[in-house]
N, C-alpha and C positions, 0 to 999 in steps of 0.2 A: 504493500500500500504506500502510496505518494507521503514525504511528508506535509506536514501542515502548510511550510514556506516551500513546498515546491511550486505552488500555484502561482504562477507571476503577477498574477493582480494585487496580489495580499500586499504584496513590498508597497506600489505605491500609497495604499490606506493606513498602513504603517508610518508609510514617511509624512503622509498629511497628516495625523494623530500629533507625531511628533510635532511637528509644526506649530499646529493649534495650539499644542501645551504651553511650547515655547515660547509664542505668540502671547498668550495670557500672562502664563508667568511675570514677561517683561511688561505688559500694559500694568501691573500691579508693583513690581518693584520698579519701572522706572521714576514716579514722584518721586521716592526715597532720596532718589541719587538727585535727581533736582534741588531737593531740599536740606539735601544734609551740610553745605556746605555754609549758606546763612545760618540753619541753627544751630550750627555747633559755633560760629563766629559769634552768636548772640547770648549765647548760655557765655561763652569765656571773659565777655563784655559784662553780663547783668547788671541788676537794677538794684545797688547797694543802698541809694537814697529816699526808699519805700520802708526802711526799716530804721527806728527810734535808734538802735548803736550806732547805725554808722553816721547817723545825723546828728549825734551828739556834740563832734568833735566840732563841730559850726556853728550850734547853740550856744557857746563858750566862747563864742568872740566876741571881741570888743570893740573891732572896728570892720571898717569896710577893705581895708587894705590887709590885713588878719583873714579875713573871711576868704578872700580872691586867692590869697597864697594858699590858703589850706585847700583850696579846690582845687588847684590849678598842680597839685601835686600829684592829682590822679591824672594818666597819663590821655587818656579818651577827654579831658576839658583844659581851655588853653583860654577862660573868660577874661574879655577886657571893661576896662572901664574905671570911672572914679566915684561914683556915684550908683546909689541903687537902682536907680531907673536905667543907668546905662549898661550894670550888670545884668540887669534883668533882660532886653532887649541882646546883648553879647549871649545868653541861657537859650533864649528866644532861637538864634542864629542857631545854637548848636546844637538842636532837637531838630530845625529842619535836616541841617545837615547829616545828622546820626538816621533820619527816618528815610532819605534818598542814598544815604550809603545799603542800607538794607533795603529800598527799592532796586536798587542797580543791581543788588546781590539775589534777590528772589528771580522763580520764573517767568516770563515775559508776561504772562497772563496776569499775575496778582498786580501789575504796577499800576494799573485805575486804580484800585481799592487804595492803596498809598495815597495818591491823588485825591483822591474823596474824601479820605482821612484828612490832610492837609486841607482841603476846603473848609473842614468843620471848623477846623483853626479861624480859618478867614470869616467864617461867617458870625464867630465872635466879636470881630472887628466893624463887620456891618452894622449888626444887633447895636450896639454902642451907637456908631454914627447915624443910624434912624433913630434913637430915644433920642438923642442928644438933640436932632435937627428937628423932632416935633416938641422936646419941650421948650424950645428955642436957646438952647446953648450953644458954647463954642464947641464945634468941630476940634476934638485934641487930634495931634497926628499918631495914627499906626502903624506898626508894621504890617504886612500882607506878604505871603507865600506866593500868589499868581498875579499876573500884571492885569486882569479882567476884574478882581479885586478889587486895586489900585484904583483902576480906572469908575469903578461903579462909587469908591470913595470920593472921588472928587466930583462925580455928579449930583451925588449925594449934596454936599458942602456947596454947590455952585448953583442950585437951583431951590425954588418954593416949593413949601409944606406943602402947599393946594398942586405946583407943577411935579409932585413927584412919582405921583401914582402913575401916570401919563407916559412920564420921560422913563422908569423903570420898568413900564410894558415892553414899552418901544424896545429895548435893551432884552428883553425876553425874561424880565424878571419873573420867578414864579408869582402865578396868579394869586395865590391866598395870601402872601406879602399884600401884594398888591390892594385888592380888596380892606385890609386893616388899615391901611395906609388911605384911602379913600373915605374910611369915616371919622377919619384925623389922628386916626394911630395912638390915638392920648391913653386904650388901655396896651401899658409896655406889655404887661403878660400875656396879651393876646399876640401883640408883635411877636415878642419872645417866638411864643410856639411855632408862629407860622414861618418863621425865620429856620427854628431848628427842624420844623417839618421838611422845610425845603430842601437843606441840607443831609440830613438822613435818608431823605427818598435816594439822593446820589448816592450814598453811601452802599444803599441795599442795590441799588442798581450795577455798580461798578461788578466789571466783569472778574469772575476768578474761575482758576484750575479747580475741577470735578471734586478734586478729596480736598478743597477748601471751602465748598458750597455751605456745608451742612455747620461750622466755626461760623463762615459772615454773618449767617444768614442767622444763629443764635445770638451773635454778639450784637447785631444790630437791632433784633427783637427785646435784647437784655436792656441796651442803650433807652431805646423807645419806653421800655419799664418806666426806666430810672426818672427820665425827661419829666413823664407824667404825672410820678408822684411828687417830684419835685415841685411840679407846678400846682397842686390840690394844697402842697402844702405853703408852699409862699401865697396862693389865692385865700387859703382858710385866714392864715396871720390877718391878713391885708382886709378880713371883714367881704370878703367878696359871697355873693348868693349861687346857689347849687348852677342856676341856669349860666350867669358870669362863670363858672368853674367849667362848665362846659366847655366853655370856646377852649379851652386850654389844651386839649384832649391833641397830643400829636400822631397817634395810630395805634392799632391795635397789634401788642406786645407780647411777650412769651406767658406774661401770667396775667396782665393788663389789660383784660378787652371793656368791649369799650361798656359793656352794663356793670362792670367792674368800676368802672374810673366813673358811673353815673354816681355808681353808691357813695364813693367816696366825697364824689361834690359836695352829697345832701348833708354831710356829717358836720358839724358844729366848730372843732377844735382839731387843734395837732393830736391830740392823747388820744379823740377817737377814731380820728386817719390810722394812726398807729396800729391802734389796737386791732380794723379792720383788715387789715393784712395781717393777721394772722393768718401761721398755714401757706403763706407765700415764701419764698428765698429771701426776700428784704426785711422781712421782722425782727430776728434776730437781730440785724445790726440797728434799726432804727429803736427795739425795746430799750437796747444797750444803752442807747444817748438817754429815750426815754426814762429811763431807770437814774440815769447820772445825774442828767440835769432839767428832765418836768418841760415845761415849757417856757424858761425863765428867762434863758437864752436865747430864746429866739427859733428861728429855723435852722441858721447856718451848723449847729452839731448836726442836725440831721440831714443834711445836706452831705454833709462830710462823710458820714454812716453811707450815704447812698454812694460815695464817691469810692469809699471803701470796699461797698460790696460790688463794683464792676473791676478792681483790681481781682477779688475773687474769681469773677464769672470768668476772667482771661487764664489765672491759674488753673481753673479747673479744664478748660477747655485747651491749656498749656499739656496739662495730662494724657485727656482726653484724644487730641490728635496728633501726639509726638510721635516722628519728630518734623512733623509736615507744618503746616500752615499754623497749628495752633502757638507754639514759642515764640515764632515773628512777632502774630499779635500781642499774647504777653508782655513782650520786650516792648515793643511801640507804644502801648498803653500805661506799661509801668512806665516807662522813658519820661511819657508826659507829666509823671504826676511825680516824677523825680524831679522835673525842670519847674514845676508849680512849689513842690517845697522850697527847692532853693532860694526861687524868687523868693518866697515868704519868709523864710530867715534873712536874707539878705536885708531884707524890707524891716523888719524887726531888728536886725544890730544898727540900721542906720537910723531907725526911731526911737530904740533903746527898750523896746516893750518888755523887756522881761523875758529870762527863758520860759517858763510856766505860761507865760499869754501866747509867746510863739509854737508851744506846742500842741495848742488847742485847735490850732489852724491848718496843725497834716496831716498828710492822706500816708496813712502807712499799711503795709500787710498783716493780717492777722497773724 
């Protein structure tokens, strides 16, 4: 009897078999090789200025000139400047620059999502130059990441409250800007939202490689979380009514939908916001301030709590997709809130607030 591989057809079904496996194999381990060579430069880099020790050594200065030597000793910052405001802005520079060295470093595909990120930046700067231009103040100068930016900054500053809604269509601004801005923009929190709506739509938009879909597409639902209870709770402080709570609403989030964020309009106080997130991801740290300091402080502990637990959401999603997509964003998002501390000490030795007042003001990791 013939053996099995006498029959000459078999070989070539064999060698397709093989193929196919092959084929697969490599469609699954190639991201690997794409990604390992930013996360392993990002893990040996990290985010030391997220955590109370290594920020300590900064707290302890006395001066501004003290402060710049002790940073300027780690070898990844080379900040300039004589004054806080120029250090801050020299911090500014070197977060962009640190976020396009790990653009340049990632696969071609995540470098929108970079981009969009960096927009969020910018659309900080917007946010400011619209409050600023409808409560009729001076236009301060920004920095800005994109030159479209720049350029929407000084349209901003060169034309009327009444011609802005108009001249910012024309420009393609987003429509829901637009619209607040047309019934004179006087509530900021509605601005606010539709500004960070605008912005985030880009964000979830921005194009990424297949095994970083399922990271954006959490981080940006977490972000949207954050935004919203944010806003219930600076509208609660501020005396605002469930239907005013409303407008604030920037999309519907990972635990955030929208007869969620209704409830929490109708609520009364911070303590019972709080308390109705129970059983969410964000309790815990929002109980945490709750439990510290009541409502006496204000919003900004809780604020902070919420700024805390998106440092989480990136750890966990650091875990989660290593060593692919998820470390990049880690590193990028801690980065940011490493460059927000430093401003905030810096700001603090040259005001002289006391360590104890400066360190009620950072976002550290659990």
């Amino acid at each position: 009897m013939p053996g099995l591989f006498d029959n000459s057809l078999l070989w070539p079904v064999a060698a397709l078999l093989v193929g196919v496996t092959a084929g697969v194999m490599t469609w699954k381990v190639t991201p690997y090789f794409r990604f390992a060579y930013p996360s392993a430069r990002v893990q040996a880099i990290g985010n030391p200025f997220v955590r109370e020790k290594e920020l300590s050594q900064f707290l302890e200065c006395k001066s501004i000139n003290s402060f710049k030597s002790s940073l300027n000793v780690y070898k990844d910052y080379n900040v300039e400047g004589l004054t806080a405001s120029e250090i801050q802005s020299s911090l500014d520079e070197h977060f962009v620059e640190t976020l396009r060295m790990v653009q340049k470093d990632s696969p071609k595909k995540l470098r929108g999502f970079y981009d969009a990120y960096l927009k969020l930046l910018d659309g900080l700067s917007v946010k400011l130059a619209l409050k600023s231009k409808v409560l009729g103040e001076e236009l301060k100068s920004a920095s800005t990441v994109f030159p479209e930016t720049r350029k929407t900054l000084e349209v901003i500053k060169s034309v009327s409250v009444d011609e802005l809604p108009s001249v910012l269509k024309e420009r393609g601004f987003d429509e829901g800007v637009v619209e607040v801005l047309k019934s004179g923009g006087k509530d900021l929190l509605k601005l606010d939202a539709a500004v960070d709506k605008s912005y985030i739509r880009g964000l979830r938009s921005a194009e990424v490689p297949r095994e970083a879909k399922g990271v954006r597409d959490e981080f940006v639902l977490r972000l949207i979380d954050i935004k919203n209870i944010k806003n219930v709770l600076r509208a609660k402080r501020l005396g605002y009514s469930a239907e005013e709570c409303e407008n604030l609403f920037v999309g519907e989030g990972k635990e955030i939908a929208w007869w969620k964020f209704k409830e929490l309009a109708r609520l009364n106080d911070l303590k019972d916001v709080v308390s109705s997130l129970q059983g969410t991801f964000y309790f815990p740290f929002l109980k945490k301030e709750l439990e510290k300091h009541g409502e006496k402080e204000g919003v900004q502990p809780f604020e902070n709590a919420l700024d805390e637990s998106l440092l989480k959401v990136v750890e966990n999603l650091s875990i989660k997709n290593f060593p692919l997509f998820g470390p990049l964003l880690r590193f990028i998002v801690a980065k940011e809130f490493e460059i927000r501390n430093l401003k905030v000490i810096v700001k603090g030795v040259e005001e002289k607030l006391g360590v104890e007042r400066i360190k009620t003001l950072l976002i550290l990791e659990g």
